[in-house]
Phi, psi and omega in degrees: 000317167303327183279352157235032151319302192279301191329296194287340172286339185254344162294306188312300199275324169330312183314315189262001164252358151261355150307261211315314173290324191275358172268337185277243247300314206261349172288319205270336175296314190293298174319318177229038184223315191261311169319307184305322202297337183246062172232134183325151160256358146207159174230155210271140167233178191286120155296102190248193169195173236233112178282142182224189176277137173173182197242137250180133129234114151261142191196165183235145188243168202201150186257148180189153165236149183290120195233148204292173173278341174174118213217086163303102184277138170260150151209186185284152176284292159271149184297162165178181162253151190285107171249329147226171183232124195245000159248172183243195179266133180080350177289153189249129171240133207263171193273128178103352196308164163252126178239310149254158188227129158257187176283143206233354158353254159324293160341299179287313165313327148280026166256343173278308164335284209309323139346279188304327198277349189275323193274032094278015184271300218254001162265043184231288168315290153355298186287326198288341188273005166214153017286174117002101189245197229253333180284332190272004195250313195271002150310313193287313198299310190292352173300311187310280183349297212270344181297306170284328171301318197291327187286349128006291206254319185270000174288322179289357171261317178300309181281359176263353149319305166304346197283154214259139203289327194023052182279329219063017214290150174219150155302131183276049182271304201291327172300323189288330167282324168299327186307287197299328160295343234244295163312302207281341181287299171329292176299342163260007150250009141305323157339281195277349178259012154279305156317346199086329199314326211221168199245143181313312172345311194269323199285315177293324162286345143260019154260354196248338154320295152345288179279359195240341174258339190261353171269329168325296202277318205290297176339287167348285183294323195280007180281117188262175208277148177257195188288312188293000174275339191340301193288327189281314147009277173294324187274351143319315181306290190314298192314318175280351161270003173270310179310333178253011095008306200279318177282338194265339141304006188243307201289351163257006198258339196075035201243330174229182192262143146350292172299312200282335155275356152292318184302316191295316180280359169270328177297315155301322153284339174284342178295320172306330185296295179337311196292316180306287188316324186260347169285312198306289192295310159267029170281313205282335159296305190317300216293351178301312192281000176274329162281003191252315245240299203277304172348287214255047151246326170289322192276263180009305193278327162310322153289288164330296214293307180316291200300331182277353194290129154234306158213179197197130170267188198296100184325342189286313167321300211294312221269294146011292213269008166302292223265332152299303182285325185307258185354341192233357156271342171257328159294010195257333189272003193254294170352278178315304179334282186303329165315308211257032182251000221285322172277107169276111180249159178296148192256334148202202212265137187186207179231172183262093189244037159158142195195125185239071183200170192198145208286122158115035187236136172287182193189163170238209198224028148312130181291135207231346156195166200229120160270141176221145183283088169249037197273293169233108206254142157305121159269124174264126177221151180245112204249170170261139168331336160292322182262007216286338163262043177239327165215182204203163178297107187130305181321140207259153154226178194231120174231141168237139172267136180313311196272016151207089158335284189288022187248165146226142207244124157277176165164180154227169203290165195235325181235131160242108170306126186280006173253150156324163136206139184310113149273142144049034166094355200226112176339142126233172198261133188248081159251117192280137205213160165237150186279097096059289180249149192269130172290158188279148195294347201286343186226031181297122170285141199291173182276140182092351192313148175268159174181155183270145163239133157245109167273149191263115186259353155195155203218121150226150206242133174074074186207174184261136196240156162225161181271153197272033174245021167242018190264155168259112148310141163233346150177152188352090192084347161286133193218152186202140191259170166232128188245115159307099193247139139070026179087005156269152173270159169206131199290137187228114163300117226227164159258123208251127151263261202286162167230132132266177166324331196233332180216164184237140151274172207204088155308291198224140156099008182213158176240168181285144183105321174294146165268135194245191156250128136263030188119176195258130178238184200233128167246147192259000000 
């Protein structure tokens, strides 16, 4: 019996000494294998960066070649032979240069013919206009007749000129002011009834305001102007470019729309017109009283030809040998011409690129050489289509050329063509931009030279930059920073210029040197 009391008794304490070892092994397991694991394993600190000085550009690159600024084929007015040739193909020439000569020979001698063929054209005539016949005495009577009608008829153009307009026109400056108070009144109590402040009422009665200054001024431009308005007109005119000048500096600043410098700038043409209209109407007194003046100088001279007429041979002749002297004046004048063309000069300074002529070679009036202006030569650059809102004309660019690596030639843009062109299969944007500096003749580079370009669509130099992960939106063109004061951030509103995807320039609201956030990272 005892023994077998102690079996179960060395069972018993086996039992509880492998409990007590499996409760230490799951104690020393939890503490120290499964707790750390589901405890965080790192924790987030701030990032920050240093605002500093430094330079931003944007800008897009492009392949482009050189092409002249401005390129002329010569030739002769007239054929001839080549009596000297004073340049070669690469030689530089100034404006005004003698580059080819024919023989001036042949030439001159028709300007002497043509000479000889006019004084006697105009001694044919003469003889043909006198003595006087019995057909040239009753032309002077009906000459009279007619004389006195037209002087008649322009005294009656002066006065219905003259007749007074009776629009009542005044200048529209002062209308132009009522208009533009009346508006700018509209849009703040449009302001304040979005607000609540105010009632649709008050929002209707400045619209009918509105519209009641604006039948004003149209009413005005619509009076048209008599002769005697010219000075009010004009001082309407002037005024009104100055008023659109004024807007149109408010409208990129963003202080008035679009539709409102369009409206200003239609109104700037009716002034002009106005202007016009009243010029017109005292062109037309002038020019009445100018028919009256030449009326009764014809009636005079008509009177005169009547007491002189005694006989007149055949108007048919006469117009016949008329039609001769014009005919022997233009050729005397195709003559000098071809005379002072016998020199082919440059029409301005450029180089010679190409020539085809040779002393004792007859020649025609084909062109035979070619000047190109490459003093300030154009870049034709080719952009990809993806960039075509990165420029615009006035943007600067930067070119370096394959054959003189180590130069970089500034300038800006002049042209953005407005169609595509196929490159290699490939849509691109064609822009021409001109080069800044003349290049030196000692090295002028050829037409066609290649080169890489950059355009610059905005540049700020020395200026305070931050990366561009540490701006806040706060809305649209709004931007605000987190600023490290005493190791916390704190949000600051900041004025943002140019940016890119990596850095920001920072106009207002940071000094060089401040610690900003760019965000948060995990540290172990």
């Amino acid at each position: 019996m005892r023994s077998v009391l102690s079996r179960k008794l060395r069972l018993l304490i086996l039992i509880f000494a492998v409990v007590a070892l499996a409760a230490v092994g799951g104690g020393w397991y939890y503490y120290t294998q499964y707790l750390p694991a589901q405890r965080p394993s790192a924790a987030e600190t701030i990032q920050t960066a240093r605002v500093r000085r430094g330079s931003l550009i944007i800008a897009v690159g492009g392949s482009g070649t050189l092409m002249p600024a401005a390129e002329v084929n010569l030739g002769f007015s007239s054929g001839g032979v080549v009596s000297e040739v004073l340049v070669e193909v690469g030689d530089w020439v100034e404006k005004g240069d003698v580059l080819v000569t024919i023989d001036p020979t042949p030439l001159e001698w028709a300007v002497v013919q043509a000479e000889a063929d006019l004084v006697a054209a105009q001694e044919n005539l003469e003889t043909a206009e006198n003595p006087y016949s019995q057909l040239d005495l009753n032309q002077a009577y009906l000459a009279v007749d007619q004389a006195a009608a037209d002087l008649t008829e322009a005294r009656e153009n002066v006065a219905a000129a003259m007749e007074s307009t009776a629009c009542l026109y005044r200048s529209v400056i002062d209308l132009e002011y009522e208009y533009s108070w009346y508006h700018d009144n509209y849009h703040q109590t449009a302001q304040r009834y979005e607000a609540g402040e105010i009632d649709r009422e008050e929002l209707d009665a400045a619209s009918d305001n509105l519209q009641w200054a604006e039948e004003r001024l149209n009413e005005a431009f619509a009076w048209p102007p008599g002769p005697e308005d010219v000075a009010v007109c004009e001082n309407d005119y002037v005024w009104y470019k100055g008023r659109y000048a004024e807007m149109g500096e408010r409208y990129w600043a963003g202080e008035i729309s679009y539709e409102q410098l369009i409206a200003l700038s239609d109104r700037l043409q009716a002034a002009k017109q106005r202007f016009n209209q009243a010029q017109a109407a005292a062109s037309a007194v002038n020019r009445a009283e100018d028919q009256v003046a030449q009326a009764q100088y014809s009636l005079q001279r008509s009177q005169e030809t009547l007491a002189e007429t005694q006989a007149s041979p055949d108007p048919i002749e006469i117009e016949a040998v008329r039609i001769k002297v014009v005919s022997a004046q233009d050729a005397l004048e195709d003559a000098r011409a071809a005379l002072e063309g016998a020199s082919m000069l440059t029409p301005f300074s450029g180089v010679v690129t190409a020539l085809q002529a040779q002393v004792g070679e007859t020649v025609g009036t084909a062109p035979i050489i070619t000047v190109a202006d490459l003093a300030h030569p154009l870049i034709e650059i080719y952009l990809d289509e993806t960039d075509a809102s990165s420029v615009a004309p006035g943007y600067g660019v930067e070119v370096v050329f394959d054959a003189l690596p180590d130069e970089v030639f500034s300038g800006h843009v002049v042209r953005v063509e407005p169609k595509l062109l196929s490159v290699q299969g490939a849509p691109a944007v064609v822009v021409y931009a001109s080069l800044e500096e003349d290049l030196d003749r000692s090295w002028l580079l050829p037409l066609g030279a290649n080169a890489m370009v950059e355009v610059i669509a905005a540049r700020a130099d020395n200026v305070l930059l931050v990366p561009a992960e540490a701006l806040r939106e706060l809305s649209p063109g709004q931007y605000a920073v987190m600023v490290m004061v005493e190791g916390e951030p704190q949000m600051r509103q900041v004025e943002v210029g140019v940016m890119d995807y990596a850095y920001a320039e920072i106009i207002s609201g940071l000094e060089q040197g401040e610690e900003v956030s760019t965000g948060m990272v995990p540290t172990q």
